[in-house]
FIBAVEX-571907 format. One record per residue (C-alpha): z negated, x, y. Coordinates in steps of 0.1 Angstrom, whole numbers, plus 2048, in hexadecimal, padded with zeros to 3 digits. Each point is the difference from the previous one (the first is absolute). Layout:
REM residues N
ZXY...
***
This chain:
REM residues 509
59F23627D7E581B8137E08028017EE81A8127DD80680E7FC8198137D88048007F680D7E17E88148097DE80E7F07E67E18078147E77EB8217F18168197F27EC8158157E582580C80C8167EB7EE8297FF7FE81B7EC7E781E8117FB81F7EE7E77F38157E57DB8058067DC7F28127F482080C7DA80080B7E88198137D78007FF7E48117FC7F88137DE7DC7F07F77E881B7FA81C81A80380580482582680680F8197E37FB8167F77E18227F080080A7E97E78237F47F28077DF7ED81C7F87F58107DE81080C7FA7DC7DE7F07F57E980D7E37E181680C8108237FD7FC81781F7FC82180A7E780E81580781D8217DF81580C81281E80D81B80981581582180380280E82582080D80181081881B81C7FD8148108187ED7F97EC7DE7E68197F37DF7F17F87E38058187E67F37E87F37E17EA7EB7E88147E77DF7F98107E480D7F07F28218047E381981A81381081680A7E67FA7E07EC80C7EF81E82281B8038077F97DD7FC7DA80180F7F98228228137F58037FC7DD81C7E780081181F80E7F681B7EA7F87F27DF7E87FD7E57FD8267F881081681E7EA7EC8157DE8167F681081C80F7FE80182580A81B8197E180E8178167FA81B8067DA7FE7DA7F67F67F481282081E7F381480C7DD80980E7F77E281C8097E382181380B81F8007EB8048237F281D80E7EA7F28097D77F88218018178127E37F38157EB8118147E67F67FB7DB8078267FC7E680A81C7E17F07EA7EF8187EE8037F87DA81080C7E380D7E97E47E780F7E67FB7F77D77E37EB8058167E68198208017E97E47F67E27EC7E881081B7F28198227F180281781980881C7FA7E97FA8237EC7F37EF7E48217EC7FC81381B7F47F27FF7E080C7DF7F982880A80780C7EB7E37F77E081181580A81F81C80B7ED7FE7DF7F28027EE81E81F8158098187F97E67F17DC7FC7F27EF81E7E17F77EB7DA80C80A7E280A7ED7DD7F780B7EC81B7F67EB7F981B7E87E280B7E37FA8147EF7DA7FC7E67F48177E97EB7E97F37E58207FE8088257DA8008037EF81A8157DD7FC81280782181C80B80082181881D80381380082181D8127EB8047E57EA8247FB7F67FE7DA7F57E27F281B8177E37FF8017F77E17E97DE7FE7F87F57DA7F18127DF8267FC7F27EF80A7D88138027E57F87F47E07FC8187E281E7F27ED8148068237F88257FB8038047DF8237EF80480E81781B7F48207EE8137F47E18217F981580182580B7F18117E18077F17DE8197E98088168198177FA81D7EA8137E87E781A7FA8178058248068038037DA8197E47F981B8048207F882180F7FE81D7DF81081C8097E480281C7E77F67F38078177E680081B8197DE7F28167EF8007DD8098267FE7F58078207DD7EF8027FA7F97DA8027D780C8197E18048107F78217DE7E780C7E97FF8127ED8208017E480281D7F07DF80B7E77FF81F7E77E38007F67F88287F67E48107F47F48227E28197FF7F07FE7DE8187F97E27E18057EA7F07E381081C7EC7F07EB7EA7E381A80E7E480182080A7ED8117E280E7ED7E882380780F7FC8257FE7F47FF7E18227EE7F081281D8147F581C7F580E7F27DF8208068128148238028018058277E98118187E67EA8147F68078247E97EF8197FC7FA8237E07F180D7E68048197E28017EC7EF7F97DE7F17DE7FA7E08067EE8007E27E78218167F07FB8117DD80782680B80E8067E08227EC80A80981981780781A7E681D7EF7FC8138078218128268057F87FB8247E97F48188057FE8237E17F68168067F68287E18068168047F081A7ED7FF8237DB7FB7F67F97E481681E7EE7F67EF7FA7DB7E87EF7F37F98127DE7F98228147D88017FD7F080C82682980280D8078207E881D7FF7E47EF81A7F27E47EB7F78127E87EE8017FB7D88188177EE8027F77DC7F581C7E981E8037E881680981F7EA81D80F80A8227F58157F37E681D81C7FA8147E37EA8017EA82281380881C7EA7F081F80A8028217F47F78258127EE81C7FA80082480F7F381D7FA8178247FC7EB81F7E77F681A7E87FC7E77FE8237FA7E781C8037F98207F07E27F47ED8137EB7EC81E8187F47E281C7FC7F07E57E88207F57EE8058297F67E07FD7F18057E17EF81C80F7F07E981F7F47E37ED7F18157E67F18168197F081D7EE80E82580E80280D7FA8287FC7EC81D81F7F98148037F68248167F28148057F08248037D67FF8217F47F67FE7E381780881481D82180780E8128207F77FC81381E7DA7F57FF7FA8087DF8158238087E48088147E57F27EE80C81B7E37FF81C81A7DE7F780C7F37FD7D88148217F87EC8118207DB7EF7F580680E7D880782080E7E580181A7E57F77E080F81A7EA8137E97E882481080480881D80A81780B81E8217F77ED7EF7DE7F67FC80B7D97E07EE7F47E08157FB7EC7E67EB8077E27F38047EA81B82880480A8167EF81B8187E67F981E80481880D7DB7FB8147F381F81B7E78088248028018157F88198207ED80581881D7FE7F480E7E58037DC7E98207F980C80E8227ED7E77FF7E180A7D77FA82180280B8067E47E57E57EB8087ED8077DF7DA8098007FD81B7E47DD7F87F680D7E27F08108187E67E080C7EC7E27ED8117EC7E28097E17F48157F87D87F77EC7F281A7EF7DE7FD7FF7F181E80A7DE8017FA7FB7DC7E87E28058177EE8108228047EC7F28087DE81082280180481B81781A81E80D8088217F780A81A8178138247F97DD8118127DA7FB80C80780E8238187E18157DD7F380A7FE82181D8248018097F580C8228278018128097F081E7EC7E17F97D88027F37FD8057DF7FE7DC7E87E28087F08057E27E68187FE7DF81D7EA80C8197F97E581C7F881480381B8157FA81D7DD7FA7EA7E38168077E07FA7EE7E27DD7EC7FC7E68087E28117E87EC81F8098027FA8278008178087E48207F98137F682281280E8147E58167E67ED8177FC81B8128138157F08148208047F08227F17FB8207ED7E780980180782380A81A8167E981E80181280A8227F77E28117DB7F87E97F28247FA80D81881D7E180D7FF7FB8077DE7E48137F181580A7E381781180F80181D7E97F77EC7E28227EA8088178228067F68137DE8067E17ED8247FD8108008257F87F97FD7E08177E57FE81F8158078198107EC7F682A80A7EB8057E47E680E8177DF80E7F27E07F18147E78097EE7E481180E7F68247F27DD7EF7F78027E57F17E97E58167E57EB7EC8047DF7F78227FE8027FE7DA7F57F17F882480E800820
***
């Protein structure tokens, strides 16, 4: 069913509205604000959403003209053919279609990852996933070689799905309950993968463990675990006590969040090795005082803290000036924090983000934060994370077999109110598969699920297989890279892949 309303103008007509399979999609008036806002909601149920106020005017050529408010007239565009475009390539619109009589169908324009300007620097093989670190793990793969078996050494765990922003990113908008986990849940699934499978490793697997231990100075276990959640992981009501019983545990903690709940003892995040903080766009947050990230509460035992790793995240879109990246290089001076990496929205398809990289490559270099050959100048740095395409899976899975299942992964909670337990998946990233088809944007367990939380020792305790095709479920992988050097590593050459510096933190992705 449509609805549409054509007459939203200043002077209070009615709001655009329009209901899609997936989504209620709404236009009005910003309160206050002036200019228009678009919102999503999922058609799933629960209150999540995300909320549009800008809109990229794109040339015919694909280059970027410039960031714009939403008004009547584009809020109208974007409404009236949404069903076509989608819930992220639609906030891009070519001059030539909003001043003309409507959309055309045009051909993606291709762009070449190799005509971006970046360079694949320290701080993004640190601070990223880009398989580098996995080198120094080789015992685990040689394992899985001779024996079919894996070793998660990696795990990320969201802790609930709650989140109070609005970001128009966001990779699960669809999800629809809190999904929490209870503290003996958690405590449970770190067990599985540490103690008990270090055991494991001990009992049935010697001669490499034996040669892992040598390595890295540990057992084959769980080494680097990543607490998330839907926004806030530390708004989770066990969260303090929960660190606490880890950092009783030998592996390295990191975490993901978008802010600091003040109510939090700062002295619990001495615990973690790394911290990663998302800023997101400031009028998609409440906890941002007057709209700035930079005015929000930074706990003090994080700020220049040289036994802390702490890192920014941002997401360039739309919502995008050059106020905002100015401010976030001077967050990261006065806080005496280590990076800030950005990156183009996942959710778009791979020719769209393509270009979305080439326009962020072109604004970094315009503001002085790379050079010419796109080698960082600060500490802000680019991110050069695209999709794959079909070809390119069919050769690196030509058995069918996702490699990430081999050392890592990501438990998710959705639908964990309902069935008691939930799924977990070889990555975090099958939410933004952006391929032929718009991107999911919810955990679904039958189209990537593996094993569920309770069941999460089977991942190393029996033998590796697929449980579904990456061809056909993740042609446009993320992990592209991550995937080939494990299969790399996997082989029988005896090749050496380890970098010349050694990255940090090679217990993270």
């Amino acid at each position: 069913m449509t609805i549409f309303h054509a007459n939203a103008e200043p002077g209070g007509a009615a709001p655009l509205r329009r209901q899609t399979e997936r989504f209620d999609i709404s236009g009005r008036l910003r309160a206050g604000a002036g200019g228009y806002e678009i919102r999503l909601r999922s058609r799933q149920g629960g209150r999540n959403h995300a909320v549009h106020t800008h809109f990229n005017l794109v040339a015919d050529s694909g280059d970027l003209i410039e960031r714009r408010p939403l008004d009547a007239q584009a809020a109208r565009f974007i409404i009236d053919n949404f069903e076509a475009r989608g819930d992220t390539a639609s906030f891009d619109i070519f001059a030539s279609d909003l001043t003309g009589s409507g959309m055309r169908e045009r051909e993606p324009v291709a762009t070449d990852p190799k005509s971006i300007r970046h360079q694949l620097t320290g701080s993004e093989q640190s601070y990223t996933a880009t398989g580098t670190k996995l080198a120094y793990h080789q015992p685990i793969f040689d394992k899985y070689r001779e024996t079919g078996f894996a070793s998660i050494i990696r795990a990320t765990m969201t802790l609930h799905q709650v989140c109070a922003s609005k970001c128009p990113y966001c990779s699960t908008i669809r999800r629809n309950r809190a999904d929490a986990i209870t503290l003996d849940e958690a405590k449970a699934f770190v067990t599985a993968l540490g103690e008990d499978q270090a055991r494991y490793n001990r009992d049935n697997f010697a001669v490499y463990n034996d040669r892992y231990r040598e390595a890295t100075g540990a057992d084959i276990g769980l080494r680097g675990l990543i607490l998330s959640g839907g926004g806030q992981p530390n708004l989770w009501p066990h969260f303090a006590e929960f660190v606490d019983w880890l950092a009783g545990l030998d592996m390295d903690l990191g975490l993901i969040t978008n802010g600091f709940p003040p109510h939090i003892d700062e002295d619990i995040y001495r615990h973690f090795q790394w911290i990663r903080l998302s800023i997101t766009p400031e009028d998609a947050s409440p906890h941002y005082p007057g709209q700035r990230f930079d005015a929000q509460y930074m706990p003090e035992t994080i700020r220049h803290n040289d036994a802390l790793t702490v890192g920014l995240s941002y997401v360039h879109g739309p919502w995008t000036d050059d106020d905002i990246l100015a401010r976030i290089d001077g967050a990261l001076e006065d806080n005496g924090f280590d990076y800030c990496r950005v990156l183009a929205d996942c959710n778009l398809s791979r020719s769209a983000q393509l270009a979305a990289h080439g326009a962020l490559a072109e604004r970094l270099f315009q503001l002085g934060f790379i050079d010419v050959d796109g080698q960082p100048l600060k500490r802000i740095f680019h991110q050069l994370k695209y999709h794959g395409e079909g070809t390119e899976a069919e050769e690196l899975w030509d058995g069918g077999q996702c490699f990430l299942q081999v050392y890592n992964t990501f438990w998710d909670t959705t639908g964990h109110e309902a069935n008691g337990h939930s799924a977990c998946y070889p990555c975090d990233s099958v939410t933004v598969l952006a391929g032929d088809e718009e991107p999911e944007r919810r955990f679904d367990a039958e189209r990537w699920g593996t094993h569920s939380n309770t069941d999460v020792a089977k991942l190393y305790t029996e033998h590796v297989r697929p449980f579904f095709d990456p061809r056909q479920n993740c042609a446009a992988c993320l992990f592209m890279r991550n995937n080939r050097m494990v299969k790399e590593l996997s082989s029988a050459g005896g090749l050496d892949f380890t970098p010349g510096e050694p990255p940090e933190h090679i217990n993270f992705p």
